[in-house]
C-alpha positions in Angstrom: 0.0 0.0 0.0 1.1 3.4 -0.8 1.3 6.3 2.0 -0.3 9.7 0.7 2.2 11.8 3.0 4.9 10.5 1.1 4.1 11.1 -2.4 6.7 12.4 -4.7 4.3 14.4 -7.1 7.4 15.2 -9.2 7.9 12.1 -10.8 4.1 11.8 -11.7 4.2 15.2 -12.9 7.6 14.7 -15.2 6.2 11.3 -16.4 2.8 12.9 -17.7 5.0 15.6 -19.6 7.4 12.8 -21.1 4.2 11.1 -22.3 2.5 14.2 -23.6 5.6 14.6 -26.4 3.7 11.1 -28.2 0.2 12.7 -28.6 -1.4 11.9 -31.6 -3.8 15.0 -31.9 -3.4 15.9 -35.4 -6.8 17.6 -35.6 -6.4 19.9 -32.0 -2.5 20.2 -32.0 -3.5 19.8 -28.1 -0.6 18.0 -26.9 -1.7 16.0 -23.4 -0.2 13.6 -21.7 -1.1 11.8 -18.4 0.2 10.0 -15.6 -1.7 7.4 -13.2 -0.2 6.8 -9.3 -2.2 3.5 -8.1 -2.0 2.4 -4.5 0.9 0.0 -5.1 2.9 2.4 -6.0 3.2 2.1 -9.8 3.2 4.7 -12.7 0.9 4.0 -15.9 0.9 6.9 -18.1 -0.9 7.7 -21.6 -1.4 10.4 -24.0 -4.7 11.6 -26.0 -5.2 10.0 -29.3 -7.5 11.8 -32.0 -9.7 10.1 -34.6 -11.2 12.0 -37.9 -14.4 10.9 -36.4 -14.3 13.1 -33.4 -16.0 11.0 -31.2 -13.5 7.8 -31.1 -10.9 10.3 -29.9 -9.7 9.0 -26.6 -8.0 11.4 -23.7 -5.0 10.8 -22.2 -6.3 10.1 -18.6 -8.6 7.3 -19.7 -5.6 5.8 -21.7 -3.4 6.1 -18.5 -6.1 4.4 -16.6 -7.1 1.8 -18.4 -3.1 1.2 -18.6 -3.6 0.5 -15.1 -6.7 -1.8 -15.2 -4.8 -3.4 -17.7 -2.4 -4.2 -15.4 -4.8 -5.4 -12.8 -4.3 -2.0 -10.8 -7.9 -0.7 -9.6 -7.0 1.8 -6.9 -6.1 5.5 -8.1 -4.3 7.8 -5.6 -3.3 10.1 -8.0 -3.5 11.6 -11.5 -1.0 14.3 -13.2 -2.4 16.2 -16.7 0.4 17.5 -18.5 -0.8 20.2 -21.5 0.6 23.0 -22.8 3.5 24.5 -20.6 2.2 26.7 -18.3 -2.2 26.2 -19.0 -3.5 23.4 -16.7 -5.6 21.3 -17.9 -8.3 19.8 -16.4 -9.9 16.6 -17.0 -13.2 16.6 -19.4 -16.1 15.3 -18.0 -15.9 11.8 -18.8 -12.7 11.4 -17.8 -14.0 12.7 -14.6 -16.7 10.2 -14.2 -14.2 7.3 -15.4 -11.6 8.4 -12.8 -14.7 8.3 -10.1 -14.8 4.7 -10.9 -11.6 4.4 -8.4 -11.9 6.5 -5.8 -13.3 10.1 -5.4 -10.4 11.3 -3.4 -7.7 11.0 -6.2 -5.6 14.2 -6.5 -5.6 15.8 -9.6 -2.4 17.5 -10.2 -1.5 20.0 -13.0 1.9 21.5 -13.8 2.3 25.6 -12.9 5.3 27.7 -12.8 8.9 27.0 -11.1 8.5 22.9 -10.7 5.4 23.6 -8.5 2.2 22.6 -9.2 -2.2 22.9 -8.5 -3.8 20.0 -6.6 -7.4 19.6 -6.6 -9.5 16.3 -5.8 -11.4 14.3 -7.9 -14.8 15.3 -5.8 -14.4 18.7 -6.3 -14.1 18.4 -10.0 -16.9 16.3 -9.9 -19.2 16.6 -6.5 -22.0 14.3 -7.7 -20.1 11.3 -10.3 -22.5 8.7 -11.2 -21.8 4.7 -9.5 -20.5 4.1 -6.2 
């Protein structure tokens, strides 16, 4: 099990910027990447990946998570959004709902200025998520 105090949100937050460099958003040159910290521990990242047909376009935190299902990891401490330098991005409102899936008190973090960066949980993005 992983201890919140001890979090080093750098390494989440430099693996979702990593990740963001292999977008494939040829359509909304909106480069984001994503990084996933489960309760074990481990790091599953993923980028968004567009489609022509605008609706099989995938964001890059539901591609980081389902990294982690994949990997039979199913409890979510943690999730850094790396977009443009300098403009957090916050999750859309699916993502929201699919992150709500594993736990409404996930930290969302998003890059700012000078290595530091905003943290905001999962419930406040999303007060009333659908499910459990």
């Amino acid at each position: 099990m992983y201890n919140n105090k001890k979090i080093n949100y750098s390494i989440l937050l430099k693996s979702a910027t990593r990740v963001r460099e292999r977008s494939y958003s040829p359509y909304s040159k909106l480069k984001i990447g994503a990084a996933v910290l489960t309760k074990t521990g481990k790091v599953f990242t993923g980028t968004n990946v567009e489609n022509a047909s605008y609706g099989l376009t995938i964001c890059a935190e539901r591609v980081a998570v389902f990294n982690a299902v994949t990997a039979g990891e199913k409890e979510i401490i943690a999730v850094a959004i790396a977009g443009p330098k300098g403009k957090p991005v916050p999750p859309c409102g699916a993502c929201r709902q699919v992150l709500s899936e594993f736990g409404c008190d996930v930290s969302i973090l998003f890059p700012a200025k000078n290595g530091k960066y905003i943290e905001k949980k999962l419930s406040e993005l999303l007060p009333d998520s659908f499910g459990k």
